[in-house]
C-alpha positions in Angstrom: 79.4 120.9 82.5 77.8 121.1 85.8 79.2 118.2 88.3 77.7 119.7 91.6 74.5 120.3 93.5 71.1 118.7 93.0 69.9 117.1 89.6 67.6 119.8 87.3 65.2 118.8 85.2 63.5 119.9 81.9 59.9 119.4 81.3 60.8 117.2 78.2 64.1 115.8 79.2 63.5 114.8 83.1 66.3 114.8 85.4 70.0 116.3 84.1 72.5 114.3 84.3 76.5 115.1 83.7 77.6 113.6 80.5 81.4 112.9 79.9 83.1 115.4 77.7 83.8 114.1 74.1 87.4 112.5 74.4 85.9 110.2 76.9 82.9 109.5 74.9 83.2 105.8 72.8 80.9 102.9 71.3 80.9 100.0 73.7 83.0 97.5 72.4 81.5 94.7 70.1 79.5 91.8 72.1 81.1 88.3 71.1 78.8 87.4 68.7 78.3 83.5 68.4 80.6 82.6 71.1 79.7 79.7 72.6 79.0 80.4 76.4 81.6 77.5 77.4 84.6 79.3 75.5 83.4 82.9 77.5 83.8 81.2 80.4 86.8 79.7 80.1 88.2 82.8 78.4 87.0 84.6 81.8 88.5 82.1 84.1 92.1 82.6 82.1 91.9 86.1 82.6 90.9 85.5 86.8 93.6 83.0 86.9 96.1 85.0 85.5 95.4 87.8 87.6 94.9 85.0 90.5 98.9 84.8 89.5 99.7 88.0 89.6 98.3 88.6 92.6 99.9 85.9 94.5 103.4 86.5 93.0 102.9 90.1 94.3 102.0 89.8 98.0 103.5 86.3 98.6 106.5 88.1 100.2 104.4 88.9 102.6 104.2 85.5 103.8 107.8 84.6 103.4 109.5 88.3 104.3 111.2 87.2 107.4 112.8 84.3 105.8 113.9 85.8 102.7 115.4 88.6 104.8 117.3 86.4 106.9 118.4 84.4 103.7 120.4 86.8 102.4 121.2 88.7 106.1 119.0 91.9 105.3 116.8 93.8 107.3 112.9 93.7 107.5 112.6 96.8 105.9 114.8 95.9 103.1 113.0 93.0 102.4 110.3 95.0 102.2 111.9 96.3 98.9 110.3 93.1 97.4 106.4 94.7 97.9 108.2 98.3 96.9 109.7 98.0 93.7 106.5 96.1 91.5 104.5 99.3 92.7 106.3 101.7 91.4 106.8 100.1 88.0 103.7 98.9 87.9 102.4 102.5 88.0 105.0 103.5 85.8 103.7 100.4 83.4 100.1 100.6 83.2 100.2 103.9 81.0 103.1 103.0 78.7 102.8 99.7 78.0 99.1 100.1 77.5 100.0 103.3 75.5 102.8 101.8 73.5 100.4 98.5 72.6 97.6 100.2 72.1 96.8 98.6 68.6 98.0 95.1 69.4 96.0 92.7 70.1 95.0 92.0 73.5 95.2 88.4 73.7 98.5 88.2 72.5 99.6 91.0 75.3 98.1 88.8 77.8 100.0 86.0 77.1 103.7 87.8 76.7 103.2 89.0 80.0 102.2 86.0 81.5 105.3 84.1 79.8 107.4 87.1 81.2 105.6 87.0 85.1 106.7 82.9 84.7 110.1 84.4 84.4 110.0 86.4 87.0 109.4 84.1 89.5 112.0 81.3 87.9 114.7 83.9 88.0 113.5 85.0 92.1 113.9 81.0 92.6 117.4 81.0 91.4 118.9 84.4 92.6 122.3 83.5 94.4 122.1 87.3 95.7 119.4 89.6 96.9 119.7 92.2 94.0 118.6 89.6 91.4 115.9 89.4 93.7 115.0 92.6 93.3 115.0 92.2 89.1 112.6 89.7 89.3 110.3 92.0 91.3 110.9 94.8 88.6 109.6 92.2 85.7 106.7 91.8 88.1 105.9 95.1 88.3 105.9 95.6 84.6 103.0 92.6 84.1 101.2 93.8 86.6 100.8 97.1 85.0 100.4 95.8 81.9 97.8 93.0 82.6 95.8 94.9 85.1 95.4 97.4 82.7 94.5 95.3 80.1 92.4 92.2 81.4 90.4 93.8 84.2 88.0 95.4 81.2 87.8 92.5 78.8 84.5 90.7 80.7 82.3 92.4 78.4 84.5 91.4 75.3 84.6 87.8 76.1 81.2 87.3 77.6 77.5 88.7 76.2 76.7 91.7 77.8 74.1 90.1 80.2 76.4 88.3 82.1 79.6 90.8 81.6 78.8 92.0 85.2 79.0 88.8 86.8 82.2 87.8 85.3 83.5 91.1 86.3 83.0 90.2 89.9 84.7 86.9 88.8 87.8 88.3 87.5 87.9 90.7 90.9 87.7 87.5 93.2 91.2 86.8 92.2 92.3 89.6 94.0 90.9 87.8 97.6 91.6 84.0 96.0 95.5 85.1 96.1 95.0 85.9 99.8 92.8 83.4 100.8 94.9 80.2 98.5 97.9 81.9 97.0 99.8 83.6 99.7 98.8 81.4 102.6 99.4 78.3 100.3 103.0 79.8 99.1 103.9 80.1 102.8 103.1 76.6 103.5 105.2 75.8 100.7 108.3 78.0 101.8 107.9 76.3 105.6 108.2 72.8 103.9 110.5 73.4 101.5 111.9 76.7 101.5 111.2 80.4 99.8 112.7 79.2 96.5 110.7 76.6 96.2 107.5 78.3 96.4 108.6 80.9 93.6 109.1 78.2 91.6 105.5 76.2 91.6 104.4 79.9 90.9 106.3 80.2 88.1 105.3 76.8 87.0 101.7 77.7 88.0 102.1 81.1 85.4 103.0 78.3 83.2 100.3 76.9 82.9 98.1 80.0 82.5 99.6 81.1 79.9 98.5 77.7 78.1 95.5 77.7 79.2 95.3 81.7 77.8 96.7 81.1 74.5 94.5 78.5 73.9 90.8 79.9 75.0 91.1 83.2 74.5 89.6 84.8 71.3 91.6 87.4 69.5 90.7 90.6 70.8 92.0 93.4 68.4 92.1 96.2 70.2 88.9 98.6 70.1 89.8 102.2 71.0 93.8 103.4 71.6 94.2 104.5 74.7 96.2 107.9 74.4 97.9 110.7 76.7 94.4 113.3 75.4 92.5 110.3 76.2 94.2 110.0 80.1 93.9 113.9 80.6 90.4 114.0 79.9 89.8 111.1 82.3 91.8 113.1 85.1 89.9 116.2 84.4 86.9 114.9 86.3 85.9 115.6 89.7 84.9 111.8 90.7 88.4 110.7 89.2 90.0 113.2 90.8 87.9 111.4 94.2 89.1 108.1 93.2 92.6 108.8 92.9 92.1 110.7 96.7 90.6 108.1 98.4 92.6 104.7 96.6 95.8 106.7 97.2 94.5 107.0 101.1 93.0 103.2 101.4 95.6 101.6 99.5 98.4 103.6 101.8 96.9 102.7 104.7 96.3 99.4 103.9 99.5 97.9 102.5 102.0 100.2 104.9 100.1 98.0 107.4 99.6 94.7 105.9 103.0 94.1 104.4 104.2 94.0 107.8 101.6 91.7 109.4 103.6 88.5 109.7 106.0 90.5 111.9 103.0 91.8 114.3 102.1 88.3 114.4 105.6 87.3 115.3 106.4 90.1 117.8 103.4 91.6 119.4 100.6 88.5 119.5 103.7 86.1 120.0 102.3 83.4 117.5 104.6 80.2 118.6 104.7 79.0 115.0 105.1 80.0 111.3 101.8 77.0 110.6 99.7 79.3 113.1 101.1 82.4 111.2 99.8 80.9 108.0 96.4 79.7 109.4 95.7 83.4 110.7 96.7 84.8 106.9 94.4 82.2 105.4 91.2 83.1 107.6 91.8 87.0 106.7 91.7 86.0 102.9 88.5 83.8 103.6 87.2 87.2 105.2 88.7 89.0 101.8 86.9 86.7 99.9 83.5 87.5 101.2 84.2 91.2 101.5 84.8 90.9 98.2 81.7 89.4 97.0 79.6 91.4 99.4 81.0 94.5 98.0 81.0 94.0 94.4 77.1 93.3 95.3 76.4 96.6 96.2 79.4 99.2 94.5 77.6 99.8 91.5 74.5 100.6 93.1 76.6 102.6 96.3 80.0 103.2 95.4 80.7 105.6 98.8 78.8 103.8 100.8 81.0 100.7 100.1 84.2 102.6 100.1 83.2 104.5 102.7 81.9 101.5 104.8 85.2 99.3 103.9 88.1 102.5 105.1 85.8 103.2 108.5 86.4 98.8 109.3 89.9 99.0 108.0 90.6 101.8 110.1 89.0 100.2 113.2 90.1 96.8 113.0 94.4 98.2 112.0 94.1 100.8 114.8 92.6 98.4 117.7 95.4 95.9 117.0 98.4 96.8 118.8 95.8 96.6 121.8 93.5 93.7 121.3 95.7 91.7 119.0 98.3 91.1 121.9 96.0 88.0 122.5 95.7 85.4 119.6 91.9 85.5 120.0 91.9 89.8 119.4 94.5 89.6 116.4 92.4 86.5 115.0 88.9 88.1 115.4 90.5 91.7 114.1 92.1 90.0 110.8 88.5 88.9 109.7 87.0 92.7 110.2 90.1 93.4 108.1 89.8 90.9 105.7 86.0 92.0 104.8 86.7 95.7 104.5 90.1 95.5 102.3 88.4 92.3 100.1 85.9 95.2 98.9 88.1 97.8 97.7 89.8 96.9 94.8 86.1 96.4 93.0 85.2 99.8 94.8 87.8 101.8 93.5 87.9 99.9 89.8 84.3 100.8 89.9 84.3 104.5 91.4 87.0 105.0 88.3 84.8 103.4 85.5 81.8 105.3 87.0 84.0 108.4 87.1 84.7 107.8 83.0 82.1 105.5 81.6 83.2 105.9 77.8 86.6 105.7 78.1 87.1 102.0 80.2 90.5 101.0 79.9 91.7 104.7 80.4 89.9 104.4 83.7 91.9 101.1 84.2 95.1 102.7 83.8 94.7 105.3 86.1 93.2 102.8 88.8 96.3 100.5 88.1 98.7 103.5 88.3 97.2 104.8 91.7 96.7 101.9 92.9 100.4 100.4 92.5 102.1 103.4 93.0 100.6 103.9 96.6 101.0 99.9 97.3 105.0 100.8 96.7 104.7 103.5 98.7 102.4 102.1 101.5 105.2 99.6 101.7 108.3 101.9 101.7 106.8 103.6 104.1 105.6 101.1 106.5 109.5 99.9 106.7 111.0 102.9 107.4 108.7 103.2 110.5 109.1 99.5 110.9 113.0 99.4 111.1 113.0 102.8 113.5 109.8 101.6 115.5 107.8 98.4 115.8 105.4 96.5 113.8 102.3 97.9 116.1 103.1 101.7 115.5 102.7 100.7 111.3 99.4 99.2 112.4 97.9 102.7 114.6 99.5 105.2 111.5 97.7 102.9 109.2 94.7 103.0 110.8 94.4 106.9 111.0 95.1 107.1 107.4 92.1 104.9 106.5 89.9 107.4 108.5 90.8 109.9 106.1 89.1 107.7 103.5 86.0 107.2 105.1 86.2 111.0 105.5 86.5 111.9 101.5 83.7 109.5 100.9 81.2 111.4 103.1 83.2 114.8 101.6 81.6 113.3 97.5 78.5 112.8 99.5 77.9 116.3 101.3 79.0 117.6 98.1 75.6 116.0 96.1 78.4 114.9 93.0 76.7 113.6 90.4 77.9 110.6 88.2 78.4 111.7 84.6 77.3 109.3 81.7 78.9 108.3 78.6 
């Protein structure tokens, strides 16, 4: 199978185009035949919200780090433990639960881990000591393996296939919503009424989803098992083997960074308040909410151009910081640049994954769930070990030369004419 240099063609065929090899070859699954268009959407917008959940459960430590940290006396760094641990099991997650339910029904998996991500947050509420803390964040990482995995390639299940793309880009836009209205909203929250208290109205909010799931979703029997032969076909592709490069890269770069943002904010611009701290977090989610939209516009059509694009402003906007964001103004203006470039790359790298295996589409989404939360652990580890030994600005500069790299492989997939194989 030739993956490299420029498209031949036949006189009868036209131009040659890689196709994927066998095991990653499979019938699209079945259009929802008679479903009315009201129930697809509202089946879509379960799916969003519960990923909208996720999300927010996920990264709202961000907002409330310092507070949590000095709740139970640990360091910055430590706290960052909270952002670490979901990672990792989340990339441990994604190919065994997937794997190990592979011929359950997918709307009945969607709804156990959304009652068990309700848990999670309850039991985070009521920890009287920091290691039951940490448990909760383990059953976090577990649904988010699970659920990404799972939900992020059901639009075309639950909708007819004309519209599968737009509620794509719907389900994706919960990824910006939980920075735009989750994180900023849960921050609020903790201000007025302490940490606990927002883990709590997200529990109760994961409540309700999973209401709202059980009763719009259609049963959704699972279409093709997603195996190990299946997975090691997927990673036998060049452009997968690109993905996993350049998400490992962004998502490093980007979390090692951003998990320790309301410290910069803090310490280096010398925000007076924790309201201004949440204002500044809101506007970069506004920013990742357009990115995200712009992106998803243009990925399918110029999947390194956006990934590409979005690692060169991440990279600028993470690496001018420690000396423009000193002022208020510089870190504000510098948030929105990275807000636009980092609200594109989850549907960048989903999409670079499913282009990389067109026939096999939840097997793509397990490995872009695995890389992607085992490098958001990591980014995070990492960032508070230099964090603890340095400052908040040094995680900012080592952050932004690792998203150069990025923008680097992209124009690498280019140069190298890579073509995208079909199913």
């Amino acid at each position: 199978m030739t993956t490299t240099g420029s498209p031949r063609t036949t006189p009868a065929r036209g131009p040659h185009r890689p196709t994927a090899p066998p095991e990653l070859r499979s019938a699209a699954p079945p259009a929802p035949a008679g479903r009315a268009p009201l129930k697809g959407r509202l089946a879509v917008l379960a799916v969003t919200l519960g990923i909208f959940t996720i999300v927010t459960t996920e990264i709202l430590p961000i907002g409330l780090l310092t507070r949590i940290g000095a709740d139970f006396g640990v360091s910055d760094g430590t706290a960052g433990l909270m952002m670490t641990l979901p990672g990792f099991l989340a990339a441990c997650a994604a190919p065994t639960v997937t794997m190990a339910t592979a011929r359950f029904d997918r709307r009945l998996m969607l709804c156990g881990l959304v009652a068990l991500l309700a848990l999670a947050n309850f039991t985070a509420a009521a920890a009287p000591v920091y290691w039951l803390v940490l448990l909760s964040r383990v059953l976090v990482g577990v649904v988010i393996g699970g659920f990404w995995s799972i939900g992020v390639g059901l639009a075309e299940r639950l909708v007819p296939a004309a519209s599968a793309g737009r509620a794509t880009a719907v389900i994706f836009s919960a990824v910006p919503l939980g920075s735009v209205i989750g994180v900023p909203a849960g921050t609020f929250l903790g201000d007025l009424a302490g940490w606990r208290t927002a883990c709590a109205a997200v529990g109760a909010l994961a409540v309700g989803v999973w209401v709202l799931t059980a009763l719009v979703l259609p049963p959704l029997p699972a279409v093709r098992a997603t195996s190990p032969a299946l997975l090691r076909g997927t990673l036998r592709g060049v452009h997968t083997r690109f993905a996993l490069l350049m998400t490992f890269l962004i998502v490093l770069a980007h979390f090692g960074a951003y998990t320790y943002v309301t410290p910069f904010l803090e310490r280096t611009t010398h925000l007076a308040s924790a309201a201004t701290v949440t204002l500044f977090l809101l506007v970069y989610g506004v920013a990742g909410v357009v990115g995200n939209f712009v992106g998803g516009a243009v990925v399918a059509r110029r999947p390194r151009t956006v990934f590409g694009t979005a690692a060169g402003l991440l990279a600028l906007a993470t690496l001018l910081l420690p000396v423009l964001g000193r002022e208020p103004v510089g870190a504000l203006v510098l948030l929105v640049v990275w807000g636009l470039a980092y609200g594109a790359v989850p549907v960048a790298s989903q999409t670079w994954f499913a282009k990389a295996a067109p026939g096999a589409p939840e097997a793509a989404s397990v490995l872009f769930t695995a890389s992607f939360q085992a490098t958001l652990s990591l980014g995070a580890l990492a960032g508070g070990m230099v964090v603890d030994r340095t400052s908040p600005a040094v995680v900012m500069v080592l952050g932004g030369a690792t998203a150069v790299l990025v923008a680097l492989a992209a124009w690498l997939h280019f140069a190298k004419r890579l073509v995208w194989p079909v199913g």
